[in-house]
N, C-alpha and C positions, 0 to 999 in steps of 0.2 A: 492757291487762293486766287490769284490771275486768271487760270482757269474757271474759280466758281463766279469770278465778277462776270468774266464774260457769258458765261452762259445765263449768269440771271438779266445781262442789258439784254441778250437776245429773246428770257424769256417774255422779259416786260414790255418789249416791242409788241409779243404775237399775242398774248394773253389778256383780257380784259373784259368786256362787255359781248365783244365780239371777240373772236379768235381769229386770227388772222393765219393762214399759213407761211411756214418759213419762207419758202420762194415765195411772196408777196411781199413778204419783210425786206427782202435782201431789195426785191424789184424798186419797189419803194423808197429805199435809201439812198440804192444806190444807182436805178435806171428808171424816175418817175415816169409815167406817162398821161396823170390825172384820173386815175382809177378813185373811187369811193375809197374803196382801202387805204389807199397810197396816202388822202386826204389823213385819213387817221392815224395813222404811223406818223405823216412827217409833221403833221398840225397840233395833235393830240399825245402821242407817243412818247416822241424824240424828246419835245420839251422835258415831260416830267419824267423818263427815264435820266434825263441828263439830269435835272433837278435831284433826282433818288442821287444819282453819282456823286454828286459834289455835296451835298448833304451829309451822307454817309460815311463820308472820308473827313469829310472837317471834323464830324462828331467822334469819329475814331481816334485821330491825330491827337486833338484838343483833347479827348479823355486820357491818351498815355501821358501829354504834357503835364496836366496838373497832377495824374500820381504821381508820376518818378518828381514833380518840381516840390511836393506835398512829402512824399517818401509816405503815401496815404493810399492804398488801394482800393478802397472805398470811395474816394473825392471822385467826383462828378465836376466837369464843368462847368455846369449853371452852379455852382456855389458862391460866382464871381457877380452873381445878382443878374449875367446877362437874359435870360430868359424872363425874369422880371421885369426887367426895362423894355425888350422888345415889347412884351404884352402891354405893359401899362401906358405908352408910345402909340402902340396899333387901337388903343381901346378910348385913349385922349383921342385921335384921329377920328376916330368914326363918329363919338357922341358931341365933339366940339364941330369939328367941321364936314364931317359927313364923308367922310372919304373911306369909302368901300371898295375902289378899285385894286385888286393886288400890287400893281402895278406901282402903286402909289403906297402903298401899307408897306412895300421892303424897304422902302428907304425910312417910313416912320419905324419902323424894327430897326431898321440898322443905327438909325439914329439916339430909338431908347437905349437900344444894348451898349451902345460906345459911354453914354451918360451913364448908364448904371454902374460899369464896370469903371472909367473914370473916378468916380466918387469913390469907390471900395480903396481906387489904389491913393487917393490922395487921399483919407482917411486912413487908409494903413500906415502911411510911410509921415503921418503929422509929426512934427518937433521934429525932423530929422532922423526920424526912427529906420533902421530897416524894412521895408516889407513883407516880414516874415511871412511865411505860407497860413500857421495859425490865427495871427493875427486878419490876413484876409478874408481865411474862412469868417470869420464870425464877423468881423463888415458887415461880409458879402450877405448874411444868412440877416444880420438885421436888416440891412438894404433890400435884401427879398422879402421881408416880411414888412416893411412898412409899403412899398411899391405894392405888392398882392394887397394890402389891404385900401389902398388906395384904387386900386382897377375894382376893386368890389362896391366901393362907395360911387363911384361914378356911374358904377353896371345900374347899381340900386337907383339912384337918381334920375338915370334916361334909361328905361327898361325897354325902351327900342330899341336900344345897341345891343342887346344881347343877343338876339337873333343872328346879327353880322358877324357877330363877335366869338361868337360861341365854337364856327366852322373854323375859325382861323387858330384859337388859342389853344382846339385839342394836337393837331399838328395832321399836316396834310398835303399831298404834293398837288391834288386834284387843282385843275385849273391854273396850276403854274405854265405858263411858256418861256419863247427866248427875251423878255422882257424881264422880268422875275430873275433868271439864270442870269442874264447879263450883267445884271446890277450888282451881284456880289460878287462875281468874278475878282476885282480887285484888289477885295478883300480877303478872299480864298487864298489867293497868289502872296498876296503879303504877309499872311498868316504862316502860309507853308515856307516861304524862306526863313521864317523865324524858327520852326519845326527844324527844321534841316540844318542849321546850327547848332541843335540842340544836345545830340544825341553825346557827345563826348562831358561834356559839363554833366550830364542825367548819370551816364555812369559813375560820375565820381562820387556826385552827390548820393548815391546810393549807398556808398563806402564811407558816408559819414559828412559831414560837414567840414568839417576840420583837416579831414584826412585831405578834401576836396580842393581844400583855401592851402597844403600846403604841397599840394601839387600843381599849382597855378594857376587855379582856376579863381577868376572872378565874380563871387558869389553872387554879388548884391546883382552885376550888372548881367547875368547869364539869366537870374531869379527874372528878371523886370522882363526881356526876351521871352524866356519861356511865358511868362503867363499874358504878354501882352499878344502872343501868340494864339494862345488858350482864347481871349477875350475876340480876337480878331474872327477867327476860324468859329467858334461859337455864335457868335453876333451872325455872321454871312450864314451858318446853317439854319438858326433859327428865323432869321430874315425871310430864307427861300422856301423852307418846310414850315414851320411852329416847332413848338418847344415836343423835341421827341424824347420821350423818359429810357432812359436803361441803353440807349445804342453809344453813348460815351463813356458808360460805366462798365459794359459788357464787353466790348471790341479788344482795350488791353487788356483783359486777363483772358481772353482766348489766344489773342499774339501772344502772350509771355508762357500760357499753357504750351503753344506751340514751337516755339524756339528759344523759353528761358529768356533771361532779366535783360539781356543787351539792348539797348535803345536804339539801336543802330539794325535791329532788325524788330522791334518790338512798333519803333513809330509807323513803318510804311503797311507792315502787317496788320498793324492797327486800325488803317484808312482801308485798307481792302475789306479788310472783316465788316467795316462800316458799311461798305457800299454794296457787301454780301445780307447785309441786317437789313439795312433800309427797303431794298430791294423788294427778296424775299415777304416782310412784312407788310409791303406795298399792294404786292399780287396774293398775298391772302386775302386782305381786306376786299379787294376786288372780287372776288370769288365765294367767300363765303354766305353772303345773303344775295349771289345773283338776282337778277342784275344791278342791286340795288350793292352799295358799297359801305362797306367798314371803316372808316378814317385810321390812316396811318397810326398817328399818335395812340390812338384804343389797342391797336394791334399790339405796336414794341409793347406798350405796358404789359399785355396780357403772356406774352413771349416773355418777355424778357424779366418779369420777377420769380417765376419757379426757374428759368434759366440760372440768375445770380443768384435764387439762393442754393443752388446743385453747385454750382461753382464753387462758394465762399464753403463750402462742407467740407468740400474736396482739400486735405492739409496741404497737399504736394501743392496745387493753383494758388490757394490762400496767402502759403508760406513765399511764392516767389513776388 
């Protein structure tokens, strides 16, 4: 899978509007001399290759987190309401204050999605309750359902946001750079240390709850870890790309297809498979209505629902 990421940053380099040949790619990267080309690779390219990368790994990671932290194969990340928040964040931002620059839109995404998903946890865990995973789901699902209907009353209101608005919320790497990439880095990184902790506490908990708490595991505080992890790594993907459907719900049960239940090999496989998804669906959309382009976000979906439902059919995938 190391091998499939590499070959699709390579292909996402040479493939596009123009095609670029590989030695112009390598030239480019790695010995510019201000060629036209060279302009396009390191200006236009690099960025949102790198963008597809960290994208696709956070949406990966974050998706095996909430199943094994869920014991839910089915749960999607954005059930933590973060895709709500970003949206409803980036769509106050344009119709209130006018601000259309990307540049400026990931830190109101980053900011919705931290609020969104805050509310889910402190509304989960009210009276001193645990935060059970149940209990978040259905938060998180009214939080996204009052937010969505709130980005629609506003859309309705200043119907000249829509336009702005409309390229950002299907999901899409077009027009990202290292401004965009830069800004969620922090976020990414804090996320994944939180991932990389996780894997020993995911296995237990898949043995039961009980069996988990009497083999030393600290449920409550492993629980808050993982999904604050979940919330972190979601927040920075949807920041950098838009809200992409099915690449965090698809990526673990290809890692678990591929190597069984261990989370200890199920989460980094998970981020590759991501960054193989994002990728690949990236340079379709480019390709298919030459040279005019497909948006990301239209692609996964189109991919990726006869993909899960050939998955979920399958007993052997289902069952793990």
């Amino acid at each position: 899978m190391a091998i499939c990421c590499a070959i699709a940053v390579a292909c996402s380099l040479a493939i596009g509007a123009r095609v670029i040949p590989p030695a112009e790619v390598l030239a480019a990267v790695f010995a510019p001399v201000g060629t036209e080309a060279e302009v396009v690779v390191r200006d236009v390219r690099v960025p949102r290759t790198l963008a597809g990368v960290l994208a696709g790994a956070a949406l990966g990671i974050s998706g095996a987190l909430m199943q094994g932290h869920t014991r839910n194969p089915l749960a999607d990340p954005g059930i933590l309401g973060v895709n709500a928040g970003a949206a409803f964040a980036v769509c106050v931002g344009i119709a209130g204050f006018g601000i259309t620059a990307l540049s400026q839109q990931v830190w109101l995404a980053l900011a919705g999605a931290g609020l969104a998903s805050g509310v889910v946890f402190v509304v989960g865990a009210a009276r001193g309750r645990e935060p059970a995973p149940v209990t978040l789901a259905l938060v998180g699902t009214v939080v996204t359902a009052i937010l969505t209907a709130l980005t629609s009353a506003v859309l309705l209101l200043d119907s000249a946001s829509i336009a702005s608005f409309r390229f950002w919320t299907v999901g899409s790497l077009a027009g990202r750079g290292v401004a965009e990439v830069s800004a969620v880095i922090p976020f990414l990184l804090l996320g994944a240390f939180l991932a990389v902790i996780s894997p020993r506490a995911l296995n237990a908990i898949a043995l039961g709850e009980e069996l988990a708490a009497s083999l030393g595991h600290r449920l409550v505080l492993a629980r808050l870890a993982g999904l604050a992890g979940v919330a972190l790594l979601t927040a920075a993907a949807v920041a950098v790309a838009g809200p992409l459907i099915f690449v965090g719900l698809i990526s673990p049960f290809v890692a678990r297809g591929l190597v069984g239940p261990d989370y200890r090999l199920v989460l980094p496989l998970a981020g590759l498979v991501g960054v193989v998804t994002v990728l690949v669906a990236d340079m379709i959309g480019r390709l298919v209505i030459h040279p005019e382009e497909v948006q990301l976000g239209i692609v996964s979906a189109l991919l990726g629902g006869p993909l899960f439902i050939w998955f979920v059919r399958r007993r052997r995938l289902a069952g793990l």
